[in-house]
C-alpha positions in Angstrom: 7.3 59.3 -112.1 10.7 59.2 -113.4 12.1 55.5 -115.1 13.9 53.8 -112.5 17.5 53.9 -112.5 18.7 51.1 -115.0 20.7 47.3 -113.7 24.9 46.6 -113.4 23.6 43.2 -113.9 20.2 41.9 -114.7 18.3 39.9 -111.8 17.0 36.7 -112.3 13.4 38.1 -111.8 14.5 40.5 -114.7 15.4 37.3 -116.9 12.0 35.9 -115.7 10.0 39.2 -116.8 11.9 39.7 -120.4 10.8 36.5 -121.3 7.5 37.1 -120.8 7.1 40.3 -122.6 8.7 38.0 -125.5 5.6 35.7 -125.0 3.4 39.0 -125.5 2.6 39.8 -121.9 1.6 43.3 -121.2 -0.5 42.9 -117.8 0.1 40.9 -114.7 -2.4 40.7 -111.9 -2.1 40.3 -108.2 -1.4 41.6 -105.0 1.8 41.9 -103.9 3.6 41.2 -100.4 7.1 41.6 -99.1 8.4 38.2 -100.9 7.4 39.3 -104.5 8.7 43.0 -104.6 11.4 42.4 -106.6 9.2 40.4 -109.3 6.7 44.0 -109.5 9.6 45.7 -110.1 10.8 43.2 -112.7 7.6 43.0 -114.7 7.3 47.0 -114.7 11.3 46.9 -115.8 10.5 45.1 -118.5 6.9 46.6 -119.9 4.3 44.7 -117.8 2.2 46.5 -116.4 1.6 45.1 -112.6 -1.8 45.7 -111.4 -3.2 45.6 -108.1 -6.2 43.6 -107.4 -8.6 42.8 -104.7 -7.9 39.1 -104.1 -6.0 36.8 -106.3 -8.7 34.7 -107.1 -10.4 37.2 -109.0 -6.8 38.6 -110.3 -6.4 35.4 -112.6 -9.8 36.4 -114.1 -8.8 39.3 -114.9 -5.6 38.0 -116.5 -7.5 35.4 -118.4 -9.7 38.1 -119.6 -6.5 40.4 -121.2 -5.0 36.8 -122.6 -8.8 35.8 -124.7 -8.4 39.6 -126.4 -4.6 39.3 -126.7 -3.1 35.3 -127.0 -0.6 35.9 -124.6 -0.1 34.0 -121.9 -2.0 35.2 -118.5 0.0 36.6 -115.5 -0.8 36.3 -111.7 1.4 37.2 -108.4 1.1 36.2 -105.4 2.7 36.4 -102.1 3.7 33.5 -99.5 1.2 31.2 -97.8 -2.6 33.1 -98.2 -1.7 34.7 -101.3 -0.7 31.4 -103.3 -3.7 29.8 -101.4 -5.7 31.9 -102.6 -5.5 31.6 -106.5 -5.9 28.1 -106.1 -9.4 28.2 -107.6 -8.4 30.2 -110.3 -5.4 28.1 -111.1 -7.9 24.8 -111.3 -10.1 26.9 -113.3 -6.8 27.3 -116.0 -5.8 23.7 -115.8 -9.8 22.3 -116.9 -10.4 25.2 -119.2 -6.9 25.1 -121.0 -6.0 28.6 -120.0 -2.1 29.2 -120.7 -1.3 31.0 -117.6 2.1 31.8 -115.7 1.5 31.9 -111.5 4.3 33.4 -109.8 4.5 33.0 -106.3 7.5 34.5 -104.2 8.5 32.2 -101.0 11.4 32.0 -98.4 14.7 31.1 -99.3 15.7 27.3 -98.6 18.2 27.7 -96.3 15.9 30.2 -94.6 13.1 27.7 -94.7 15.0 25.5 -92.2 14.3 27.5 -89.3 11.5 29.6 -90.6 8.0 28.9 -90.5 6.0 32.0 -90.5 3.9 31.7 -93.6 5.5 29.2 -94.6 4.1 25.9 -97.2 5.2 23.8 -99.9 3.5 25.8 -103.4 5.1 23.4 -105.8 2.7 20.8 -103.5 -0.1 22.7 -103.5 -0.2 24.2 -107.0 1.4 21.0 -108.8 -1.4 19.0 -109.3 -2.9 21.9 -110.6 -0.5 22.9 -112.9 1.1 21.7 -116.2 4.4 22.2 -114.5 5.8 23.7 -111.4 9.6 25.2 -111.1 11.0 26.7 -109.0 13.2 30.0 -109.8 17.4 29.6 -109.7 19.3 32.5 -110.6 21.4 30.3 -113.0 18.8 28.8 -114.8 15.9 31.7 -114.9 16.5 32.5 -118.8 16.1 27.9 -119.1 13.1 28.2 -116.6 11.0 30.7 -117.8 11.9 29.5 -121.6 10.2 26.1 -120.2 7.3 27.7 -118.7 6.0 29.4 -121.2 6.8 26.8 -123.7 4.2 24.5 -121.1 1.8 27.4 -121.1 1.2 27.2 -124.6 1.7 23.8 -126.3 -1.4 22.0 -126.6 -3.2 21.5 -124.3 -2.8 24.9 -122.9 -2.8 25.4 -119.3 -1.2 26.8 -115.9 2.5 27.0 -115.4 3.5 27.6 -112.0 7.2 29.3 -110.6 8.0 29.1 -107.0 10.5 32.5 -106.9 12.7 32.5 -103.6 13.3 36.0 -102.3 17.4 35.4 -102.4 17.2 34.5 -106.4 14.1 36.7 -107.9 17.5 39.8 -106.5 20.5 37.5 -107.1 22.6 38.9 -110.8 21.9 36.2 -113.3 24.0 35.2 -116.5 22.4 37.2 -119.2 23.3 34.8 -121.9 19.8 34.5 -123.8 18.8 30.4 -124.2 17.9 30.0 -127.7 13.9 30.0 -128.2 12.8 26.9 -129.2 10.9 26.7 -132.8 7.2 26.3 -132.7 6.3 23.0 -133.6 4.6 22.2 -136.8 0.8 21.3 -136.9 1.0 17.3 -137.1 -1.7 15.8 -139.3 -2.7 12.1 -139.8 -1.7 10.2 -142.5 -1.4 6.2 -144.0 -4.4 4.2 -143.0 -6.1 5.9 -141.0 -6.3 9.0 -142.9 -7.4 7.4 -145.8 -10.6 5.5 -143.3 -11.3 9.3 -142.5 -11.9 10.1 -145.9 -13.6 7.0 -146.8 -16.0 7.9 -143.8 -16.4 11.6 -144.8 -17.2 10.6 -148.3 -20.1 8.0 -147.9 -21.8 10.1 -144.8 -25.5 11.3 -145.5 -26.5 13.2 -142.0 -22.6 14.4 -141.2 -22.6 16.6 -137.4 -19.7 18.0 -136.1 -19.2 19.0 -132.4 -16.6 21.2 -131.9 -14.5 22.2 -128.5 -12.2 24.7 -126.9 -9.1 23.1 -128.7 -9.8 24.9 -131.9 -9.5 27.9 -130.2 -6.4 27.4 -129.0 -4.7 26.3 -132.8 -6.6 29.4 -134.1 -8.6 27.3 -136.5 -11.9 28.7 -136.4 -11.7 29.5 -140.4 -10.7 26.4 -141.4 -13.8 24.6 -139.4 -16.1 27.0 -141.0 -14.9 25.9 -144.5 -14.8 22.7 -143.8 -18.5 22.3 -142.1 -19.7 24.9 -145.0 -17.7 23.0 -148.1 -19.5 19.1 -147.1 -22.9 20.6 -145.4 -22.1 19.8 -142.1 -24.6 21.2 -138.9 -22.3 21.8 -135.7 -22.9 21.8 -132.1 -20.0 23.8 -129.6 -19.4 23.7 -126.4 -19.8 26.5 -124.3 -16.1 27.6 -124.6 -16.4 27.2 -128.3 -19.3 29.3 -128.8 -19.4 31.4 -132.2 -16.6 29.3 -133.9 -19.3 29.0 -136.5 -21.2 32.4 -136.2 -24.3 31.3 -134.0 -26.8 33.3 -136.9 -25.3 30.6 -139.6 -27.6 28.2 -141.0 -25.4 25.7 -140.3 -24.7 26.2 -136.0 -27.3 24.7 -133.7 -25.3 26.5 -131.0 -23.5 25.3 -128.0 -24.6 22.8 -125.5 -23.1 21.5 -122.4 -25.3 21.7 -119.4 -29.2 22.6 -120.4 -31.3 20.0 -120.2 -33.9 21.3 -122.4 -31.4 22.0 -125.2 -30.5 18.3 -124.7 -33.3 16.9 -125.9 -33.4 18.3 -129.0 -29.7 17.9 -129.6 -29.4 14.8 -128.2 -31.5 12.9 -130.7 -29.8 14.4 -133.6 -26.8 12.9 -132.1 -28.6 9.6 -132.5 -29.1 10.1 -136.2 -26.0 10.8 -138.0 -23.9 8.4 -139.8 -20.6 10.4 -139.1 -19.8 12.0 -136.1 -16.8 14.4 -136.2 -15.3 15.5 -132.7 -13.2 18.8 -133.7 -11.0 20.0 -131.0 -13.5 18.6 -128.3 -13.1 18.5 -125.0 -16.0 16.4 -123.3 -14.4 18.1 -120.0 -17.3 20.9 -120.5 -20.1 18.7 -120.7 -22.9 17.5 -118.4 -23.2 13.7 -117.6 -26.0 12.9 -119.9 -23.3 13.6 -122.7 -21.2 10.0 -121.5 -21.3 7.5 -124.0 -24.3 8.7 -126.2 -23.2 7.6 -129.3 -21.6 3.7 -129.7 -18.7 3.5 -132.2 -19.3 0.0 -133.0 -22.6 1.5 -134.3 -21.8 4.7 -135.6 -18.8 6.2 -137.4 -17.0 8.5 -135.1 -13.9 10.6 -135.7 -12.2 12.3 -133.1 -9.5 15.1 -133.9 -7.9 16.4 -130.4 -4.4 17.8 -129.3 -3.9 14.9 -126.7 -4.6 11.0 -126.6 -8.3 10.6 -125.0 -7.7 9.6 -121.5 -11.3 10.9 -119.8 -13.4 7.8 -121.5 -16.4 10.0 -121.3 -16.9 8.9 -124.7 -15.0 6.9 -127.5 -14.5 6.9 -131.6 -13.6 4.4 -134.2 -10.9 6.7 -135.3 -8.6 9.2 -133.2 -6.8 11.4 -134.5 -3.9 13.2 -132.1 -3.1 15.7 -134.4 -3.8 19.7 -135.3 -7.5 20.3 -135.8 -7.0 22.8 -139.0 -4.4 20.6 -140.9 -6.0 17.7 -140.5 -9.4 18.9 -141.9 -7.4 20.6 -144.6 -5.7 17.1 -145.1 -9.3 15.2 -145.1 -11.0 17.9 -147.1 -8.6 16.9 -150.2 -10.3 14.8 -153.1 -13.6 13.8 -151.0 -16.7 15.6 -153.1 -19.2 17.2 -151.2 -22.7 16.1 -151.8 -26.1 16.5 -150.1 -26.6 16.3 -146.7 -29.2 15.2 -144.3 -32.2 15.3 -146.8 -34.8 15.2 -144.4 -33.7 18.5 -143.3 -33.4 17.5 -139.4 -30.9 19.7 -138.0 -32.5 22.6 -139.8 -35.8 21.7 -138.0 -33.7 21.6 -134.8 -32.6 24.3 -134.9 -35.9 26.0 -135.3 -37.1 24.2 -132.5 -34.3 25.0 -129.8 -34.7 28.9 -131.2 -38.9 28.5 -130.3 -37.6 26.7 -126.7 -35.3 29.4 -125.5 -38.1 32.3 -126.8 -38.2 34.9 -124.0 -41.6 35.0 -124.4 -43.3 38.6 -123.1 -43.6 38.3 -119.4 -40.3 39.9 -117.2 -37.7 37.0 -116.1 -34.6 36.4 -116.6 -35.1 35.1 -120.5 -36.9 38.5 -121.2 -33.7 40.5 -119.4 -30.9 38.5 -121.8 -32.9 39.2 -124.8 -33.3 42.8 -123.9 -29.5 42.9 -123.7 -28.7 41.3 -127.0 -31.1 43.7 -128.4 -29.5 46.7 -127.2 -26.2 45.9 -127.1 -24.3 46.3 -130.1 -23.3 43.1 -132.3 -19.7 43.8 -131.2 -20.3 43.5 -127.6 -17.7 41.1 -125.4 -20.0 39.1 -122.5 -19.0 37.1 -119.3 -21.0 35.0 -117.6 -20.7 33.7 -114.1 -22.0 30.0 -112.7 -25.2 29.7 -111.8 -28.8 29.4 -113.7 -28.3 31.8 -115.6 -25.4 31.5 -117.2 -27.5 27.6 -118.4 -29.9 29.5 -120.1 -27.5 32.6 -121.3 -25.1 30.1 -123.4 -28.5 29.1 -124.7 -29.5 32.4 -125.6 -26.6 35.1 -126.2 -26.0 35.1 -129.9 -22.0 34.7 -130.8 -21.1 35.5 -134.0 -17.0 35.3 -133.4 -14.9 33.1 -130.9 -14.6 34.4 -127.3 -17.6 36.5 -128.0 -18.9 35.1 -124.5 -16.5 33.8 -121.5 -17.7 32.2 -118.9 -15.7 28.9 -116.9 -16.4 25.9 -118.6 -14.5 23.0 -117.1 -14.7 23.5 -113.3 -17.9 26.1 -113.4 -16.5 28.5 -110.7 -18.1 31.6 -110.0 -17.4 35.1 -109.0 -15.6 34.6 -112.6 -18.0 37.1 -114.9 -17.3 40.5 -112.9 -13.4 39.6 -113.5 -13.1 38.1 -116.5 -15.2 41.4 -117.9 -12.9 44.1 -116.4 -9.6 42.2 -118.2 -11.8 42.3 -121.5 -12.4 45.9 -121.1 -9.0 46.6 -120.1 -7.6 44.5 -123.3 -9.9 45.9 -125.9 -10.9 49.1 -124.7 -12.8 49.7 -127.7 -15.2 47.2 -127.2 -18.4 46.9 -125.3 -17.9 44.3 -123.1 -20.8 43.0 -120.6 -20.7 40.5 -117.3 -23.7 38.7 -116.5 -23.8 37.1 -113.1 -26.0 35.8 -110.1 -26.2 37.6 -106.8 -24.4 35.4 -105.0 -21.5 35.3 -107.3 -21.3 39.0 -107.9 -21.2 39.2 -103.8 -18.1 37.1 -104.0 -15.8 39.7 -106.2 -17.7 43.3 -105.5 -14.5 44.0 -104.3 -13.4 44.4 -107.8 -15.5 47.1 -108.7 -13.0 49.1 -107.1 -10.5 48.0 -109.8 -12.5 48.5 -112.2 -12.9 52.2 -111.4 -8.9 52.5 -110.6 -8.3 51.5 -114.2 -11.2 53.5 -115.5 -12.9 51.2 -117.5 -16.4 51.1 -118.0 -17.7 47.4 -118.6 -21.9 46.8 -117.8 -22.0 44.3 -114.9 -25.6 42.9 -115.0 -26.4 40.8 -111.6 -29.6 38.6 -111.5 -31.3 39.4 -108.1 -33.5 36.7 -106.3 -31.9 36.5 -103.1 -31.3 32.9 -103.7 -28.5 30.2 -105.1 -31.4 30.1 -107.8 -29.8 26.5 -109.6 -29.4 24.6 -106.4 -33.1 26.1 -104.9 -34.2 24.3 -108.3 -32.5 21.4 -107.5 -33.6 20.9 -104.1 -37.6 21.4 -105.3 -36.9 18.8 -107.5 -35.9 16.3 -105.3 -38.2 17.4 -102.8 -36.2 18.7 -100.1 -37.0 21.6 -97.8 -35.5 24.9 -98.4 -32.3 25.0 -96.8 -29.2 27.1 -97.0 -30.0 28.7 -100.4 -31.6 31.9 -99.6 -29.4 34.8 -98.1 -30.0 38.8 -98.1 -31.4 41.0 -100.6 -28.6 43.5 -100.8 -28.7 47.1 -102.6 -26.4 46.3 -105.7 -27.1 49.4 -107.6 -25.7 51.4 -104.3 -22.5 49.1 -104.3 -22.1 50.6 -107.8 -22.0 54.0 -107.0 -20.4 53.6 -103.5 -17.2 52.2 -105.4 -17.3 55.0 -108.0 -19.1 53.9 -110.8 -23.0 54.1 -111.6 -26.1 51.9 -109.9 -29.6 51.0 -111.5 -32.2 48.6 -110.3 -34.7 47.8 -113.0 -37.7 45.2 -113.1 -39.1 45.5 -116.1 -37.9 45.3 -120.1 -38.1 49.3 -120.5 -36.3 49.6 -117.3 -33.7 47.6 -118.5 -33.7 48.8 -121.6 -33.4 52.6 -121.0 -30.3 51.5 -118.3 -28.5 49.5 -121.2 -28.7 52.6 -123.6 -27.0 54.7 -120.8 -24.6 52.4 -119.5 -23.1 51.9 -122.9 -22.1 56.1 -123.0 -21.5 56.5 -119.7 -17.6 57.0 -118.4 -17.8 54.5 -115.7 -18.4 51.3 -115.1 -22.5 50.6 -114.7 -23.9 48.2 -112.1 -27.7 47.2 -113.3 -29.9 45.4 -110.2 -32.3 42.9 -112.4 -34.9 42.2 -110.1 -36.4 38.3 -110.7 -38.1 35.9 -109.1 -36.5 33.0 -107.4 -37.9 30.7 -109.3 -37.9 32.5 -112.9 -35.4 30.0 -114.4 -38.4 27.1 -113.9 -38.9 25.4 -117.4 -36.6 27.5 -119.3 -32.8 25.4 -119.1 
C-alpha cells in the first residue's frame, strides 16, 4: 500500500500522535469507530502501528504487554459510548497497578452534543476517577495537551492518562509550533535528619529484611536494590509485580508474596523478627489483608522509601522517605559498614521451607503442570498469568530471574488479562518465549483474541487450567460451608478453539502429555493452545 499523501497543515490528532512516538510508542490498540478515524490515521502518519483488537478490554493488555518489553507508554482507542465503556476495566487495572498508559477516546463535538444524543456520555466522568488526568483535545492546545499527558503517564506514580478527542478537532489544522519538552526531573533523595536516622538504623540492624514493590520498576532500579540487599546481607521479599528484582534462584530472595496464605505463614513470622524493616518501592496496594499493620513502628524500626506520601494506612514506618528508591539507597549505603546478618540463619531456613511447601510433589495437578513448564521452558521465557487459583500458587512457584519475567494484574486482580498481556509480549520481543497461564473461565472471557494473535503471527503458548469451575471461589465457598452455587459452568473443547482460530490445540492430563506439548509448541509457527485437564479441587492445600 502506497504512503498516504502527505498534510498542507498538520491536524491536531497529528500533533497528538508525534508526541507520542517521542515518548517511544510504536503500537496502539483498539478498535476503531466513525469518531476515531482520524486519530488511526494519525498514529499510522506518524509510525504507530494501529492494531485492531477484539474488545478494548483486552486491547489495553495487549498494550500493557508491548509497554513492560519496551518503557513506553501504552496506547488504547476507543470509539464513543461502548467502546470507552468498555476499557473501563482495563483503565482501573493501569491506575492500581501504575501502568503509564494514554486512552484516547473520540466523542461528538460540543456544539453537536447540544442536540445530539446517540451514543452519547460524559468520558472525562467516567474515566476521571480512573485516571491520573483527563483532557480533553483542542486544536490550539494539542502539542500543550499531549506534552501534559504523557508527562502524567510517566512521573511517579505511573498511571493512565485519558484524552477525550472531539471529531471537529482530532481534523481541525493545528499551530505546529513544538511546546518545549519539559526536563526529566532529577531523582530526589533524603537528606539532614532523617537521613542520617536511616543510617543510624541501617548500621546497628542484626536480622535486616527488605520488601520490595512495583515502584522500583518503574525508576529502573533493580541493580541498585541488588547491590544494596547483597552489600549489608539483606533477605527480600517482592510483591508479585516485583517478582525477579532480586533473581528468585539468589540466596538472598524468599520470593514474592501477596495473596498465598501458606507462603504467609512462613513469611509472616520473619516479618515478626527483624530489627529493620526496609519498604523499597512498595506498594501495599498488591497485598492481601493479613498484610495490614503486621509490624508496629513504635516496636520495630521501619523505613519506608516510596515515590508518593503514604496515604493507604495499610501499614506505617518510623521513617518515610518520599524520594527515588535507587538514590536514596545509594545515599544510605555511604559510610555504614556491612556486618553479619541474621546469625541464626532464619530467612535461609525460610526459604527452604517455602521451596519444600510449594513442591509439586509427583501426582498430576496443577503444581505438577507449572513445574513441568518451568522445566521445559527455556530460562528466557516471558509468562502471564490471569486471576484465579492458579495464578496464587504460580507467583509462588514460577522462578523469575529478571523483572517482568511474569505479568499478571496485581492491584485490582482482573482476569481475562494473561491471554492479552502474552500476545503484546510476543509482539514486543518477538524473540522471546513468552507463555500465558490462565483459568478456564478467564481464558473464555478473551478467546476472542486468539484471532489476533494469529493476524499478527505470533506464536505465544497459552496454557488454560480446565476444571469447569471458578476453582478459588468453589474453595472459598467449601470453606465456609456453603452449597455449591454459581461456580461450575461447561467443559468446553479449548484445544479445538485453538485450531478453529488458526493456531494449534492440545489437551494433555498427565506430566508427559504436557511435556511433549511444551517441546512442540515452543517450534511451532503458531500460536499453541494446551487443554490442562485438573481436578476442581487440585488447588486444595497448596496456596
Amino acid at each position: 500500500m502506497p504512503d498516504p499523501a502527505p498534510l498542507a497543515l498538520p491536524r491536531a490528532a497529528d500533533l497528538l500522535a508525534r508526541r507520542l512516538y517521542e515518548a517511544g510508542c510504536r503500537h496502539a490498540f483498539g478498535m476503531p469507530g466513525g469518531e476515531v478515524l482520524t486519530i488511526v490515521d494519525a498514529l499510522e502518519r506518524a509510525g504507530i502501528r494501529f492494531v485492531l483488537v477484539k474488545h478494548e478490554n483486552a486491547g489495553g493488555f495487549i498494550a500493557e504487554g508491548v509497554h513492560h518489553r519496551d518503557g513506553a507508554p501504552a496506547v488504547l482507542v476507543a470509539t464513543v459510548g461502548p467502546g470507552a465503556l468498555n476499557a473501563v476495566n482495563v483503565v482501573a487495572n493501569a491506575q492500581q497497578d501504575r501502568v503509564p498508559m494514554i486512552v484516547l477516546t473520540g466523542c461528538v463535538d460540543a456544539d453537536e452534543a447540544l442536540t445530539y444524543t446517540h451514543q452519547v456520555l460524559d468520558h472525562q466522568a467516567v474515566l476521571g476517577p480512573i485516571t491520573k488526568a483527563s483532557f480533553r483535545l483542542t486544536a490550539a492546545g494539542a502539542d500543550t495537551i499531549s506534552e501534559k499527558a504523557v508527562a502524567a503517564a510517566l512521573e511517579p506514580r505511573q498511571g493512565p492518562v485519558h484524552i477525550d478527542v472531539p471529531i471537529g478537532v482530532a481534523d481541525a489544522p493545528a499551530p505546529d509550533a513544538r511546546l518545549r519538552r519539559r526536563a526529566p526531573a532529577a531523582a530526589v533523595q533524603p537528606t539532614g535528619a532523617a537521613l542520617g536516622q536511616a543510617r543510624d538504623w541501617l548500621a546497628g540492624a542484626e536480622r535486616p529484611l527488605a520488601i520490595v514493590g512495583l515502584d522500583v520498576l518503574a525508576d529502573g532500579s533493580a541493580c541498585v536494590v541488588q547491590a544494596f540487599v547483597e552489600h549489608f546481607g539483606i533477605p527480600v521479599i517482592t510483591t508479585y509485580k516485583a517478582k525477579g528484582v532480586l533473581p528468585e534462584d539468589h540466596p538472598l530472595s524468599l520470593g514474592g508474596a501477596g495473596l498465598s496464605p501458606l507462603a504467609d505463614s512462613h513469611l509472616l513470622p520473619l516479618v515478626g523478627q527483624a530489627d529493620l524493616i526496609l519498604l523499597i518501592g512498595y506498594d501495599p496496594i498488591e497485598m492481601r489483608v493479613g498484610w495490614r499493620e503486621v509490624w508496629d513502628p513504635a516496636v520495630q524500626r521501619v523505613v519506608d522509601i516510596a515515590a508518593v506520601p503514604n496515604t493507604h494506612y495499610m501499614h506505617q514506618a518510623g521513617l518515610n522517605l518520599v524520594a527515588d528508591t535507587g538514590a536514596t539507597l545509594e545515599v544510605l549505603a555511604k559510610g555504614v559498614p556491612a556486618r553479619a546478618t541474621w546469625p541464626d540463619g532464619q530467612p535461609a531456613a525460610v526459604k527452604d521451607a517455602l521451596a519444600q511447601a510449594f513442591a509439586p510433589g509427583e501426582g498430576w495437578g496443577p503444581a505438577a503442570a507449572m513445574a513441568e513448564a518451568r522445566a521445559v521452558l527455556p530460562a528466557s521465557t516471558l509468562a502471564t498469568a490471569d486471576s484465579g487459583a492458579h495464578r496464587i500458587l504460580l507467583s509462588q512457584m514460577w522462578t523469575c530471574t529478571e523483572p517482568k519475567g511474569l505479568v499478571q494484574s496485581s492491584g485490582l486482580c482482573t482476569m481475562g488479562c494473561a491471554v492479552p498481556l502474552a500476545i503484546g509480549l510476543k509482539l514486543a520481543a518477538p524473540e522471546r518465549p513468552v507463555v500465558s497461564f490462565s483459568g478456564d473461565a478467564g481464558f473464555l472471557m478473551v478467546a476472542g483474541e486468539l484471532a489476533t494473535a494469529a493476524e499478527l503471527r505470533l506464536a505465544p503458548i497459552f496454557m488454560v487450567f480446565v476444571d469447569a469451575s471458578l476453582a478459588l471461589i468453589e474453595m472459598k465457598q467449601r470453606q465456609r460451608h456453603m452449597p455449591n452455587r454459581a461456580v461450575d459452568f461447561a467443559r468446553a473443547d479449548f484445544a479445538a478453539m485453538g485450531r478453529a482460530f488458526g493456531g494449534r490445540g492440545v489437551s494433555v492430563s498427565d506430566r508427559a502429555g504436557l511435556r511433549a506439548a511444551l517441546k512442540e509448541a515452543l517450534i511451532a509457527p503458531v500460536f499453541t493452545v494446551i487443554a490442562v485437564e485438573i481436578d476442581r479441587k487440585g488447588y486444595d492445600g497448596l496456596i
